[in-house]
Structure formats: structure tokens, C-alpha cells
C-alpha positions in Angstrom: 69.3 142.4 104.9 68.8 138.9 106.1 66.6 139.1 109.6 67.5 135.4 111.3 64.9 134.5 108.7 67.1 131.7 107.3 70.1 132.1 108.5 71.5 128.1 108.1 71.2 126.9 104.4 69.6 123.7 103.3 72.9 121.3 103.4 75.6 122.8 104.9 74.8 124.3 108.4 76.1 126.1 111.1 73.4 125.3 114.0 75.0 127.9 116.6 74.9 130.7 114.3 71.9 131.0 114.7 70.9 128.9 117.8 70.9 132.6 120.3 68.6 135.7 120.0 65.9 134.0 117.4 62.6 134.9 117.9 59.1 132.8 116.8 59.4 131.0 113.2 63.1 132.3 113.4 62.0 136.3 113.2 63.2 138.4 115.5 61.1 140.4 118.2 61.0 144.2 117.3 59.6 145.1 120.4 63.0 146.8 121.5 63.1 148.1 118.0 60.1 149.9 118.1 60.2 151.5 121.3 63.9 152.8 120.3 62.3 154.1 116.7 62.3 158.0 115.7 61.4 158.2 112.2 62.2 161.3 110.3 61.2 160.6 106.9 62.0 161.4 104.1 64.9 163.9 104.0 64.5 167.2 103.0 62.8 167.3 99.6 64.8 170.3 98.4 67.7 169.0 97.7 69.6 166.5 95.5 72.4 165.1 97.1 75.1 164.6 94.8 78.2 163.9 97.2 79.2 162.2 100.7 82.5 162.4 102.5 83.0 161.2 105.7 86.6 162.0 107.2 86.1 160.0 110.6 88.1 159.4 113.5 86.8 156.1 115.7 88.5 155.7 119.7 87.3 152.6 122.0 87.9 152.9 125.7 86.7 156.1 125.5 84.1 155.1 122.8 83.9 158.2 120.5 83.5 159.8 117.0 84.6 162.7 116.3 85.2 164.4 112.3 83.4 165.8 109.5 81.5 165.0 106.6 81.1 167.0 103.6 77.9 166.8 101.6 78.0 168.4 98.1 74.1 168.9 97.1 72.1 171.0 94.4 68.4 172.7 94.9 65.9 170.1 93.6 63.2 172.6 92.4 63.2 176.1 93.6 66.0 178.2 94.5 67.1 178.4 98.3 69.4 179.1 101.0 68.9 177.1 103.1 67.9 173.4 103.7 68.2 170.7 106.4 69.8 167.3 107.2 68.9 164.5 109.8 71.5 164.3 112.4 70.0 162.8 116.4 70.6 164.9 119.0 73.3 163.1 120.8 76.0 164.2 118.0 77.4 167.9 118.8 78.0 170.1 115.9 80.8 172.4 116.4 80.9 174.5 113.1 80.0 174.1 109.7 82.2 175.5 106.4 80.9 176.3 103.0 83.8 176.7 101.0 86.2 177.3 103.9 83.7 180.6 105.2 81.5 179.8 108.5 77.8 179.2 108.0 75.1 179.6 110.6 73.6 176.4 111.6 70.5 175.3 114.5 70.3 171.2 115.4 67.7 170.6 117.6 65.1 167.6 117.3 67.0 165.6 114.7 67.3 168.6 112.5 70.3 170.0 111.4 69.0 173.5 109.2 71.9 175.3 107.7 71.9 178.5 106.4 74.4 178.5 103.2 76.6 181.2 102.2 74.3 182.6 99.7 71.3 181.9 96.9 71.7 179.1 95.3 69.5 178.2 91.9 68.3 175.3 90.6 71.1 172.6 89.6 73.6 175.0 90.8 75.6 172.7 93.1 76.7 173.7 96.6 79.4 172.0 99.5 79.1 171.8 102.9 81.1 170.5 105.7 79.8 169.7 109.3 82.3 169.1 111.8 80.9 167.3 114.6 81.7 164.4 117.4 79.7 162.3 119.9 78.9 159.0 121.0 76.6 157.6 118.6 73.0 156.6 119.4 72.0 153.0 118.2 68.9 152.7 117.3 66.9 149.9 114.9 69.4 147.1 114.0 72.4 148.9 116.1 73.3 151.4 113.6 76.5 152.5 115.5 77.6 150.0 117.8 81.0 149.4 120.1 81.6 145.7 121.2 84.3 143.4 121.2 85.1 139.9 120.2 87.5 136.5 120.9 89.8 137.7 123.8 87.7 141.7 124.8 89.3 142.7 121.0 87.3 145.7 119.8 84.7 145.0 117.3 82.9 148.7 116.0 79.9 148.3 113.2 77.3 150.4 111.7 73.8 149.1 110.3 71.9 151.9 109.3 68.7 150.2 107.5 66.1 151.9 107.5 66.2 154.9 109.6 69.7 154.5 111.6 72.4 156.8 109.5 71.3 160.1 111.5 72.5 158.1 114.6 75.9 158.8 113.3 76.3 161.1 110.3 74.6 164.2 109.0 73.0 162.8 105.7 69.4 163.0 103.8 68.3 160.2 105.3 65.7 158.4 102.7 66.5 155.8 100.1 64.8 158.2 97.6 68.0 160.4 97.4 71.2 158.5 96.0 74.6 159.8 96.1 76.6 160.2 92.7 79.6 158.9 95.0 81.0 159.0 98.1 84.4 158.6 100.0 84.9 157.3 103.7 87.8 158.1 105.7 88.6 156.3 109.3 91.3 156.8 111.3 91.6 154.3 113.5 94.3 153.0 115.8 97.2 150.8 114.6 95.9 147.3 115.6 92.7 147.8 113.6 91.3 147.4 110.2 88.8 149.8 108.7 86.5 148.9 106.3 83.9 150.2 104.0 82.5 150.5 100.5 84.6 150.8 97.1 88.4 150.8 97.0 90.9 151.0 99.7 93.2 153.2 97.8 95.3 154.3 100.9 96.2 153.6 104.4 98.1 156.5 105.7 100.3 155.5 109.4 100.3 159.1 111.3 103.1 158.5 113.4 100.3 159.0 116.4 99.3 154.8 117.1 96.4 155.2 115.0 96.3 155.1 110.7 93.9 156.3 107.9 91.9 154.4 106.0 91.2 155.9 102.4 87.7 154.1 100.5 86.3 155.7 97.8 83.1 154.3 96.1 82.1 155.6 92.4 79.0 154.4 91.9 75.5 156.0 93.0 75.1 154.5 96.5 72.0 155.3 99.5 72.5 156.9 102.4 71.9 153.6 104.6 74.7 151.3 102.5 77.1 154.0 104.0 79.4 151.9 106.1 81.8 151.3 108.6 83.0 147.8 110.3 86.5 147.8 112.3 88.0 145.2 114.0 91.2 143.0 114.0 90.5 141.6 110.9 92.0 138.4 109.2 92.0 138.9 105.2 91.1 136.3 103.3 90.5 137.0 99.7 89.4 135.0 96.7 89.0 136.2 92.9 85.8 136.7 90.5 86.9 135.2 87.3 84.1 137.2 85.3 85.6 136.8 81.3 89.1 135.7 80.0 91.3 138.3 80.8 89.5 140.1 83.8 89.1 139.3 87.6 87.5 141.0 90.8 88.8 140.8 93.9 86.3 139.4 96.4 87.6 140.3 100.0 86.3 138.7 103.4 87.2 140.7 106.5 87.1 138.5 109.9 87.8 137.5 113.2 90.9 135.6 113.0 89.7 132.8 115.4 86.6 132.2 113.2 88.4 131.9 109.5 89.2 128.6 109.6 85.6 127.7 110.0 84.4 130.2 108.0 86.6 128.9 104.6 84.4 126.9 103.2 81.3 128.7 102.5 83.5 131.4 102.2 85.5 129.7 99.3 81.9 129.5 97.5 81.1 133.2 97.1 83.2 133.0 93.3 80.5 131.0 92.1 77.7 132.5 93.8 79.0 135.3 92.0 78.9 133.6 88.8 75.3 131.8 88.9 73.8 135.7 89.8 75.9 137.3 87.4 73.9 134.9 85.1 70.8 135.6 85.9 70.8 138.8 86.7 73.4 140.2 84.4 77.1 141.2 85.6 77.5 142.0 89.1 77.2 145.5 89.2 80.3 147.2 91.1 82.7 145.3 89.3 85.2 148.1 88.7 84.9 148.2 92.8 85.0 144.5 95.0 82.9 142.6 96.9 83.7 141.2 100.1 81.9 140.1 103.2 83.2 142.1 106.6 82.0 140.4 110.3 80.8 142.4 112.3 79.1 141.4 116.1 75.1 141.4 115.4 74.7 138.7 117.5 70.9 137.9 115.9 72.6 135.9 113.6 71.8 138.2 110.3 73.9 140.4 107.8 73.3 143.3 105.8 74.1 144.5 102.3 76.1 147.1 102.7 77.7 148.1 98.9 80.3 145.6 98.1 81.3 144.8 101.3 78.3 143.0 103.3 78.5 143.1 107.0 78.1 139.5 108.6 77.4 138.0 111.9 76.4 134.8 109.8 78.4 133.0 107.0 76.2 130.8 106.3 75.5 129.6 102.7 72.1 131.3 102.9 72.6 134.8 104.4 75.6 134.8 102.0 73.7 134.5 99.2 71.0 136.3 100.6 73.3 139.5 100.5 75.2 139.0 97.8 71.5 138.9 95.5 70.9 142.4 97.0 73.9 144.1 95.1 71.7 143.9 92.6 68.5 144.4 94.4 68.8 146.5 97.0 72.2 148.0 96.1 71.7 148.4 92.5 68.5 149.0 92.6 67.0 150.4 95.6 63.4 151.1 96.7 62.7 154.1 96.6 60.5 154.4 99.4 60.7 151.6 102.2 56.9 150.6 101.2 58.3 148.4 98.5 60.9 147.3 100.4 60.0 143.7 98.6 61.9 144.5 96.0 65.1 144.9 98.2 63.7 141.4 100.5 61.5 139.8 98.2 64.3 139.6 95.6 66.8 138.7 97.8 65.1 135.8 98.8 63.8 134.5 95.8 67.6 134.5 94.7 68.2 131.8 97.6 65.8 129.7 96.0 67.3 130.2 92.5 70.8 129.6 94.1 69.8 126.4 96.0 68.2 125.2 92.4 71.1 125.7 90.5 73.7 124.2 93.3 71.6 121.2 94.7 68.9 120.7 91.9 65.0 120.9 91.8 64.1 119.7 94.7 66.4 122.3 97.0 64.5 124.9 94.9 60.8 123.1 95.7 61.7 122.4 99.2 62.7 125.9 99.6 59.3 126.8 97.6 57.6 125.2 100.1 59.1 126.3 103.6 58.3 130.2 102.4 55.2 129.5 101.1 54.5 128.1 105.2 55.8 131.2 106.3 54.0 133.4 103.9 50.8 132.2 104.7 51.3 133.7 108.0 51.6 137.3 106.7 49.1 140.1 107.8 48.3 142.7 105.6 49.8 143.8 102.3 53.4 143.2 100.8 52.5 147.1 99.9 54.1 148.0 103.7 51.1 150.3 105.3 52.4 151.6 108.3 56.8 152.4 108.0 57.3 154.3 111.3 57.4 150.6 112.2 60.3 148.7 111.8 59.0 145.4 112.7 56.7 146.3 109.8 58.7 147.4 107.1 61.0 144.1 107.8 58.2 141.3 108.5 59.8 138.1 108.0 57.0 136.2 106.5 55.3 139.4 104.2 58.4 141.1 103.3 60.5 138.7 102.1 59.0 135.0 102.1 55.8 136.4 100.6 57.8 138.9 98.7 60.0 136.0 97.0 56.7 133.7 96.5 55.5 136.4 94.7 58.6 136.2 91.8 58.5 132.5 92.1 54.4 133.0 91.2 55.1 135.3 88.2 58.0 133.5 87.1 55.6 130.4 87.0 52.8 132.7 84.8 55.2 133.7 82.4 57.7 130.6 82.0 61.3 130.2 83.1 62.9 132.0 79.5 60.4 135.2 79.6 60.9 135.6 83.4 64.6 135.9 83.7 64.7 138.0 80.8 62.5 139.7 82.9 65.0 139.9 85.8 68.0 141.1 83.7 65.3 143.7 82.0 65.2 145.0 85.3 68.0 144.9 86.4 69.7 146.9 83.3 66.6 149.1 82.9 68.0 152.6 82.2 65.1 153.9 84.1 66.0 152.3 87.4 69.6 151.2 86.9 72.1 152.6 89.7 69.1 154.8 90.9 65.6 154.0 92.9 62.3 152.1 92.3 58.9 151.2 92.9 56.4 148.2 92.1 55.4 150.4 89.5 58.7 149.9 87.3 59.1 146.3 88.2 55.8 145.7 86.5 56.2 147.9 83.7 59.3 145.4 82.8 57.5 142.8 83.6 54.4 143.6 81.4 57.4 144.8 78.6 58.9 141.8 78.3 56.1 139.1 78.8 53.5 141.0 76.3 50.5 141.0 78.4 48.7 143.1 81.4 49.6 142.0 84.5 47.6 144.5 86.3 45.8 142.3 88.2 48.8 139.8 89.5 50.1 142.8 90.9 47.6 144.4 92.0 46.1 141.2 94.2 50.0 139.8 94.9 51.0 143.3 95.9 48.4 145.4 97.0 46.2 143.0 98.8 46.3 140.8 101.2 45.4 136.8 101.7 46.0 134.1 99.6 43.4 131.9 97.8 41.5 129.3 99.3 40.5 127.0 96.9 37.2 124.4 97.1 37.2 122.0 93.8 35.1 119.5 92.6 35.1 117.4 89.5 33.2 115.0 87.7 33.7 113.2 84.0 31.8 112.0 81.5 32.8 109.3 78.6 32.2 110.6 75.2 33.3 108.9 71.8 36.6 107.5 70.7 37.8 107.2 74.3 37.4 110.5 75.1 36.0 111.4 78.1 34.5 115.1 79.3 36.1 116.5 82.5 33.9 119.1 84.5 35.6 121.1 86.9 33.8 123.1 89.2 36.3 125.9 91.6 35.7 128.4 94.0 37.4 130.6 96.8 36.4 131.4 100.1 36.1 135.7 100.5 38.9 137.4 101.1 38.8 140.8 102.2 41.0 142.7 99.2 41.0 141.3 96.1 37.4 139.2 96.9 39.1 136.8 95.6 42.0 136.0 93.6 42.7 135.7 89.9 45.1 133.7 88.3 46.5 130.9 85.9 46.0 127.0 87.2 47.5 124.4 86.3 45.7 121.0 86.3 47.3 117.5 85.6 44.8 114.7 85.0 45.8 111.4 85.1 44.3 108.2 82.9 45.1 105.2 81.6 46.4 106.3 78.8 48.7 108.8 80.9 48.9 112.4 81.9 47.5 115.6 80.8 48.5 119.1 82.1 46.0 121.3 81.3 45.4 125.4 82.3 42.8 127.5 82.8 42.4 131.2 83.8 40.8 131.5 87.0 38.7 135.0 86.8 35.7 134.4 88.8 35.0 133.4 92.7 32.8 130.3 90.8 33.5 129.0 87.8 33.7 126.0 86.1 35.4 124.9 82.7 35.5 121.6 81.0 38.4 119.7 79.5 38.4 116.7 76.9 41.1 114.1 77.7 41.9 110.4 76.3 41.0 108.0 78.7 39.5 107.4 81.7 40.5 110.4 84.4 40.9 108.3 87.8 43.0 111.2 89.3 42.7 115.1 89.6 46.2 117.5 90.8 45.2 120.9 90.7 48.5 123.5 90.3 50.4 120.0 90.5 53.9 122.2 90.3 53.3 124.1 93.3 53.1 127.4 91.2 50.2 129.3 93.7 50.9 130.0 97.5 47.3 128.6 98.2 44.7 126.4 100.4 42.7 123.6 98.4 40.0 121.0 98.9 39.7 118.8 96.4 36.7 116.0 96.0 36.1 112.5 94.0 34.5 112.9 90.8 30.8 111.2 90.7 33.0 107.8 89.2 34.6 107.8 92.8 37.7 108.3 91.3 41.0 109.9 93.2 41.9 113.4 94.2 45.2 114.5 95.3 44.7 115.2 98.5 45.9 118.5 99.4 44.0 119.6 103.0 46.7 117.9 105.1 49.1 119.5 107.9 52.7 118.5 108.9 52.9 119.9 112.4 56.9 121.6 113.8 58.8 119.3 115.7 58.7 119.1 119.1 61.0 119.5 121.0 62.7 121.4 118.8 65.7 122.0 118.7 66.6 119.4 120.6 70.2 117.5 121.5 71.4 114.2 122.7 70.5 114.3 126.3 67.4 113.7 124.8 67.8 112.7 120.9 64.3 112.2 119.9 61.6 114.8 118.9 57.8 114.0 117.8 56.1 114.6 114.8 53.0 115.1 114.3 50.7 115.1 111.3 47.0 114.9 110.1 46.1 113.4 106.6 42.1 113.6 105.1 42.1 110.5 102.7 42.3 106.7 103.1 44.1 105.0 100.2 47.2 107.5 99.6 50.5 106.5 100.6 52.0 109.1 103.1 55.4 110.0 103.0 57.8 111.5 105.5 61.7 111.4 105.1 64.3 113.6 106.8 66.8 114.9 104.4 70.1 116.6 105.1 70.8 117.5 101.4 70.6 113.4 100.5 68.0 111.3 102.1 69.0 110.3 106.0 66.0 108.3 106.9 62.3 107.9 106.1 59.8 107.9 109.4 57.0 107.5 107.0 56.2 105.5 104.1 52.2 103.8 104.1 48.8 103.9 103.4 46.9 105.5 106.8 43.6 106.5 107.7 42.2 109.5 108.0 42.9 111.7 111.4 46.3 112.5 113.1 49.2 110.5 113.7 52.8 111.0 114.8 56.0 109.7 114.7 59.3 109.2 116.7 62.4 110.5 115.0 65.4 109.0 117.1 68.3 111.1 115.9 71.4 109.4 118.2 73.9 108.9 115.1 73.0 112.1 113.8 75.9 115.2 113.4 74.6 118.3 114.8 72.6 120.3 112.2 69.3 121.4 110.4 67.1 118.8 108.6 64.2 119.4 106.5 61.4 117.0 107.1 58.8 116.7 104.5 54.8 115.3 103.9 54.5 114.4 100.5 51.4 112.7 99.2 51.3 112.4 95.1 52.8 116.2 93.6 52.1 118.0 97.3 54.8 118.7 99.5 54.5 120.3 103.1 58.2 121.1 104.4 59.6 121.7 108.1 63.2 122.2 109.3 64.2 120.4 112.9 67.6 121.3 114.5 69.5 118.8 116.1 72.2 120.2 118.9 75.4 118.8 120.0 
């Protein structure tokens, strides 16, 4: 799910998208969320859900559902009778068949507890089906909603991540439980489309102003990926060229007064296709579709339901962003929404890896950068404590830009050919393929394929919280044959859990006779190690490829030589955005060092203009950025001073 986290990509932008409903540092505010929130979780253990159908009939003016779904299930463990399914109070059951005979059934409190037609024993499977109608609650992200679009045409969407698919179902309602496969059925009327997950194999006109639409999904899929987006859709489809002789079709559902703005980027979801099919292996449903369906979340986000994401945002970003979780989220799904940074975390990380391969190395350090800002800001562990709350599980900076600094950390530990083997060990892992995970099996991969305990990257990166803060000091020595001793002293301020943070550095020194990246292992709160070099060291970079989310100080040697300074802030815009009634916005930014040359351009996928490009003393300062001849959109603006590289976005409107 992308949360308005990102939701314009680096160079090709959309500024109203996502100009309404954003909350601080472009996060929404839960605090609707939260006070909407009735968490039953998990589902009842008992059973193994094996089967959904859901035979559904959707009105607008009167907004209704009415229908049934039938739920074919096995006892987990024990032998029973009975068992239970989450269904909110607002939805009325009106009788419940196992194999065409009545069952009893009570629904009170979320609870729907049927009482089956007889014993059933372990693995012996059993069908149910609830027939029930209502007006669907809408709780979380709207997980059953009725608006409309353009000139008052209906738009009706679900969104059931995490805890919304009770709201309009009867389902097990936790991730932990995957359906073998499952059909949807909507009958809607004539001048809608009905959408959802797999293969439309049949649209069925009933003579009555409305028609059936017939999808059937065959691959394991979670309860919350169950959806349903209606509308007056425009198709636009496109084609996966994925070997010689085969193709998928990739199938974009939307507003027909948006498509011609939305070509473009849509037009770019082949290849997006293509680079993740390459790093992460082949996309997964490819027997099935994807396809992107829009839907009216008017935060600006989208969501990943199987093969067909629901949009409010077609962005390159959140496109991307969704696509990535068909393998990581869809594919793979956590199996408990405590690790939901292997869903978010993944998903982000692949907007970096897309930007990288599309617009080069410095998209992808850019990118590096602005999450890093953002992931500095998270409280608490990755590990989510606390899931009754939503604004919890789904916390912008900790779940996914600390989540995807995390995967761009490791994959900077282990080296770009061991960590994508990683990825597509993962991903094809027998273990966790088309089923559920934890942290546990990511790092069991992980430690697989790289050949060596990464207990403690995980353990600190997952499990704790903070990031190191890093105090350096250096000095050198000359020894013989040119050779000169370096002396590194390094230590970290306390953290609360891990005390303090271990992990690989990188360390570049420079000399006259040119530069020298060396490593070290970083184990203790103080150490120091030693390093022989050719040539005199007038310059010290510690982790000059931005590998550590991290704070560092760095000081002269005792030759008064240089250090790349690194305690420096680039401050947000202000105003910001801001338009051409007023076309200018102020920057502000400290620097700690006399002697470096600052740097601050504005980029807009090429260079537009540099603000900043001199020596300045120490303090604050600020500059003027007059953006009159400017085309509406978002700009990256960027401090650089030697390797370090502090990025902000502005947003210009017009």
C-alpha cells in the first residue's frame, strides 16, 4: 500500500495528485483511523481456509450489498463442529447452508459462530454458505466505500488492509490464513464495470439492467487482497512481453476523463514489469493479469490488491510501489501485520531499485537519501509493537522508509550480486512462496545465501530502535617507504536497544598518491583500528557511499588535515508548496566547516539551476530560489559537500 508517502516520482510529476488530504512529511493523520478501529485479530485459529466465493450484488442510490459467500475450510488441529468468522455487525445474516441443509448460526460482536452440519476431523474439508446483505461499514482506509466521480458517476471501492474485510464479507480475517483460491462474482448494473482479482471469464447480461461479472483467481491469495472496484471504467490495456512466444495482458481500469492524462506512466508499467521480473524473478500471477483499477481514495495512495491494484494515484512512484508488492505483499505475505516491513519495506526499496535502473545512480542515491531523512524520524522498532493501531502498523517513516533503508543497508553488507540473489532466494523460497512470512525466513535466506550470521544486523535493524550516532577522530603517522599509519578512533552515543549498533564501515582516505577504501567491523561502542596507506592522508570519508542510515562527527587529524564534513542540515523549503502569486521559497541551511565548497542545485530529473556553489563559513545561511519560469511540479533540492548528500523535495504550483 502506498500511504501519500511518495506519491509524485522523482521526474515525472503529477503535483495535484497529491497536493489534497496530505498530512506532515506527506503521511497521513490516523487520528480518524484509530478512533474508527475494531481489531479482531487473528481469525479463528481452528480452521484452514481453503476456499472464498463471493456471489455479490452491488446497488447505488439505494447504496446496498446484498449475496453470499461460500467459504470452504478444514479443522486445523482438533476435530470440531463448529468454528467462527469475522463479519461487523452492520451486515444481516439471513441463513447459512452447508451443503444445501440449514445450519444454526449467532453474529453478535463481530462474530459470526456457526454450528456445522456435523463432526468434522482433521483435514476433512467442509463448505459453507452465508447469505447475507447490508450497507457496509468503512472502517481504516474505507474498506467499503460508495462515491462518485467526473459528472456524480458512481465510483464503489473496497480497501480492506489490515483489518477492514469483516466490514463487508464473512472471512478469517488475518493474513496468517491464505486461500488456495477464490472466485468473485458482482452483479452490477449495465453502465458499470466490475472488477477484481484473476480472470474475467464471463460477463453474464440478465435481461434485468444490471450484468454479472465472473473473476476467478487460482493462486493462494489473503483475505485483505480480496477486491472489488466498480465504476464506468475506460479500458486501456497494454501487453507483458515476458519470453518469445508468451505475453500478459496488463489491464488499466479508469475514469474515462482521466485516461488521457494517465497514458503515459501508464504506458510504462511493461517495463516496470520487466526490470522486477529481473530482480525478483517472474512476476508471479502470470497465468492471471495485472492491471491497475482507479478507485476514489482521495489521499492520493493505492493498494495492492492481487493483480489488479487499486489507484487514486498513477504516478510513476505509487505504480511501482504496487506493482513490487505482487511479489512482496501478494506473493509473499506477512504473516502477522508485526512484520508488515516485508510487505512496505520491500515495496519501497523497489522504488529505489526502479528509479536506479530508469534514471541512473544518482535517482537511486537521491532517493537513498530522502528515506533515510524520513527514517530517522521513526519511533520505536520496525518490529510493529502495538497492531490494534493502524497508524502504527503503517508508519510512514518506520514501516516503509526505514523498512527499505534496512534492504538498501544489507544489500550494501553483502554486495550487489549476493543481495539480489538474495531477493530471488526469497522470493522462490519453497518455504514462503505463495504462502506467509516472518523476519525469521527473510533472514534465514539471507544468512543462506550470503554465508555468514547476520543475527545481529537483524536483530539491531529490526528489533531495536535508533540509529547510530557516530563521533570519529583520526590522526596519522609517516612510517617508511611513504607509507603513512592511520589511527582511527570511533564511538556512538547510547542508544536505548541495541547500546549501540554494530556493523561494517566503509572508510575512503584520500592522499596524494590517490584513494583508498578501506572497511572495518564496527563491534564495540569505542574502538579504534589502524590502517597503512601510501601517501600522505589529507582527507578522511567515513561510509563515503552512503551505505549506514547514521549521524557522524568527524575531526582533523593532529596534521590539521581535512574531514568530510558530515554534521550539516539542509532545512524544508519554506513556503512550501508554493505557486506563482508568490514564486519564490527560502532555503535555509547550516554548514560546520570553513574551506569546503557547498553545493546546492535543484534538479527536476536533469539539473535546473544551482542556488549554491562556494566556500562559506561556518553557521547558517539561506538562499532565494526564484522559480517564475518554472512548469508546475516537484524538485529535489540537494546539500552536497565532498561524498555527503542531504536531499529535500519543494513543490512548485500552477
Amino acid at each position: 500500500m502506498s500511504l501519500f508517502k511518495v506519491s509524485v516520482f522523482f521526474f515525472l510529476f503529477s503535483v495535484l495528485a497529491f497536493s489534497q488530504n496530505i498530512g506532515k512529511e506527506g503521511k497521513e493523520d490516523f487520528s480518524k483511523v484509530n478512533a474508527l478501529l475494531k481489531v479482531n485479530y487473528p481469525g479463528d485459529s481452528t480452521i484452514d481456509v481453503k476456499y472464498y466465493k463471493l456471489d455479490l450484488k452491488v446497488t447505488y442510490n439505494p447504496d446496498y450489498l446484498s449475496g453470499s459467500v461460500t467459504i470452504k475450510a478444514a479443522p486445523s488441529h482438533n476435530s470440531l463442529n463448529s468454528f467462527f468468522l469475522d463479519l461487523q455487525d452492520p451486515m444481516k445474516v439471513d441463513s447459512i447452508l452447508s451443503y444445501n441443509q440449514k445450519v444454526q448460526f449467532t453474529h453478535a460482536n463481530a462474530k459470526l459462530n456457526i454450528t456445522l452440519d456435523k463432526t468434522y476431523n482433521p483435514n476433512e474439508e467442509f463448505e459453507v454458505t452465508i447469505f447475507y446483505q447490508g450497507l457496509p461499514g468503512s472502517s481504516g482506509f474505507g474498506s467499503f466505500e460508495f462515491e462518485t466521480h467526473g459528472n456524480n458517476e458512481p465510483v464503489i471501492w473496497t480497501l480492506s488492509e489490515p483489518y477492514g474485510a469483516s466490514d463487508w464479507f464473512p472471512v478469517k480475517d488475518t493474513p496468517a490464513d491464505k486461500a488456495d483460491s477464490s472466485d468473485v462474482w458482482i452483479t452490477v448494473p449495465n453502465n458499470l464495470y466490475a472488477v477484481s482479482n484473476g480472470d474475467l471469464v464471463r460477463i453474464i447480461k440478465n435481461g434485468d439492467g444490471t450484468s454479472t461479472y465472473k473473476w476467478t483467481n487460482k493462486y493462494p491469495i489473503a483475505q485483505y487482497l480480496i477486491s472489488m472496484a466498480i465504476s464506468d471504467y475506460t479500458i486501456y490495456k497494454n501487453y507483458f512481453k515476458y519470453s518469445e512466444n508468451d505475453s500478459m495482458p496488463v489491464i488499466n481500469y479508469i475514469f474515462p476523463e482521466n485516461l488521457a492524462g494517465y497514458k503515459d506512466n501508464l504506458d510504462k508499467v511493461p517495463n516496470m514489469l520487466r526490470i522486477m521480473s529481473n530482480y525478483f524473478d517472474l512476476y508471479p500471477f502470470i497465468k492471471e493479469k495485472y492491471g491497475n483499477a482507479e478507485m476514489g481514495w482521495k489521499g492520493g495512495g493505492g493498494m495492492e490488491h492481487q493483480t489488479v491494484s487499486s489507484m487514486s494515484n498513477f504516478s510513476e512512484t505509487v505504480i511501482v510501489h504496487e506493482l513490487v508488492h505482487q511479489w512482496f505483499g501478494d506473493k509473499i505475505t506477512c504473516r502477522d501485520w508485526q512484520d508488515i516491513w516485508l510487505n512496505e519495506g520491500f515495496a519501497t526499496f523497489g522504488e529505489m531499485l526502479y528509479a536506479q535502473t530508469v534514471y541512473g545512480d544518482s535517482a537511486y542515491n537521491d532517493f537513498v537519501s530522502l528515506e533515510m531523512s524520513r527514517a530517522k524520524n521513526a519511533q520505536g522498532s520496525i518490529y510493529v509493537q502495538d497492531i490494534s493501531s493502524i497508524s502504527q502498523i503503517f508508519n510512514g517513516n518506520r514501516s516503509y522508509s526505514k523498512g527499505g533503508i534496512v534492504l538498501h543497508m544489507l544489500r550494501g553488507i553483502v554486495g550487489d550480486s549476493v543481495f539480489f540473489k538474495i531477493m530471488k532466494t526469497y522470493s522462490d523460497d519453497p518455504l514462503v512462496a505463495y504462502g506467509t512470512a516472518v523476519t525469521a525466513d527473510f533472514q534465514r535466506d539471507a544468512e543462506a545465501v550470503a554465508g555468514e550470521n547476520l543475527e545481529y544486523f537483524f536483530n539491531e535493524w529490526i528489533y531495536g530502535s535508533g540509529y547510530p550516532k557516530y563521533k570519529i577522530d583520526w590522526s596519522s603517522s609517516s612510517k617508511n617507504n611513504n607509507e603513512y599509519e592511520i589511527t582511527v578512533n570511533i564511538s556512538q552515543t547510547v542508544n536505548t536497544y541495541p547500546s549501540f549498533f554494530t556493523m561494517p564501515i566503509q572508510m575512503k582516505i584520500s592522499t596524494i598518491e590517490g584513494d583508498t577504501l578501506l572497511s572495518f567491523f564496527n563491534n564495540q561502542q569505542n574502538q579504534q583500528v589502524k590502517f597503512l596507506v601510501k601517501g600522505n592522508p589529507t582527507l578522511l570519508t567515513i561510509d563515503p557511499n552512503n551505505w549506514i542510515l547514521k549521524d557522524a562527527i568527524t575531526f582533523a587529524d593532529n596534521n590539521n588535515n581535512s574531514t568530510n564534513p558530515i554534521a550539516f542540515k539542509l532545512e524544508q523549503n519554506h513556503p512550501n508548496p508554493f505557486n506563482p502569486f508568490n514564486p519564490t521559497t527560502t532555503i535555509e541551511y547550516q554548514v560546520p566547516e570553513l574551506g569546503t565548497v557547498y553545493n546546492i542545485p535543484v534538479i527536476l530529473g536533469n539539473e535546473v539551476t544551482v542556488l549554491v556553489n562556494e566556500r562559506q563559513p561556518p553557521g547558517k545561511h539561506s538562499v532565494i530560489f526564484n522559480a517564475a519560469n518554472l512548469a508546475s511540479g516537484v524538485y529535489f533540492y540537494r546539500l552536497t559537500a565532498g561524498s555527503l548528500v542531504v536531499t529535500k523535495k519543494l513543490v512548485l504550483l500552477k
